[in-house]
N, C-alpha and C positions, 0 to 999 in steps of 0.2 A: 540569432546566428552566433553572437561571439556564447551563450553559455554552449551551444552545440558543441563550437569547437575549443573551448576550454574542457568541457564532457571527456568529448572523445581523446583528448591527449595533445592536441595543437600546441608546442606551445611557443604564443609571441614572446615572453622572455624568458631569457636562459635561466631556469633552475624557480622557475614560478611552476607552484604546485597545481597539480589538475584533479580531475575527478577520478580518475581510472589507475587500477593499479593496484598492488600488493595493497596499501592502507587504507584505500577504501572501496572495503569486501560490504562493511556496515552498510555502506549506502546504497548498494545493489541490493544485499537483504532488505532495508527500510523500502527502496523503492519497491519490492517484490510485494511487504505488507501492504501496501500505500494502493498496490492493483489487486488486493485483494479485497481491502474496504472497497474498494470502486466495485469489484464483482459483485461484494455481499447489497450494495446500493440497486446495484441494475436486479440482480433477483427480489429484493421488497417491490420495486416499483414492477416487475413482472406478475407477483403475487395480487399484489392491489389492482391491476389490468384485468388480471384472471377474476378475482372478487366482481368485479362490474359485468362481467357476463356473464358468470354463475357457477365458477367452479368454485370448489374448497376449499379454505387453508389447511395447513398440516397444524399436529395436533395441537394443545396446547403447550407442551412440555418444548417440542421442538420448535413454537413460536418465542418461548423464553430463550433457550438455549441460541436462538438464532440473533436473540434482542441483545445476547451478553457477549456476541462474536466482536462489533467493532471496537468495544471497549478494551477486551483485551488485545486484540493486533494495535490500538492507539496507544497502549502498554508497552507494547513492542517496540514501536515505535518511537516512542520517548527516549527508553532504556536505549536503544541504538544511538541515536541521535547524543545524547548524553555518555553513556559512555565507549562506545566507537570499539568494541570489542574485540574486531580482526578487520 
């Protein structure tokens, strides 16, 4: 409950920073990557469900291309985190 309402802008003392707001644009982008590693997680585990009943994966090229997706959003990720860009 209190990171909720530190989140959202509450604040218990005067002139204590919060999460929202002009300075922190980074951490709604980081948290945007952050749900789209979780997307790219729930599609592999959808893909391997589909494998055990008999469909197909997609090809190889875009099995790579999909293996090198989290790597670069935790790229992102870091970069944001580190230097806090807007």
């Amino acid at each position: 409950m209190l990171g909720v309402a530190l989140w959202l802008g509450h604040r218990v003392v005067d002139g204590f920073p919060t999460m929202v707001g002009s300075p922190a644009g980074w951490l709604h982008a980081k948290l945007f990557l952050v749900a789209l590693m979780l997307a790219h997680y729930i599609v592999g585990g959808r893909w391997l469900k589909g494998v055990e009943k008999g469909r197909a994966l997609p090809s190889a090229t875009a099995l790579r291309l999909f293996n090198e997706l989290p790597v670069l959003l935790l790229l992102g990720v870091i970069w944001l985190v580190l230097a806090k860009p807007f």
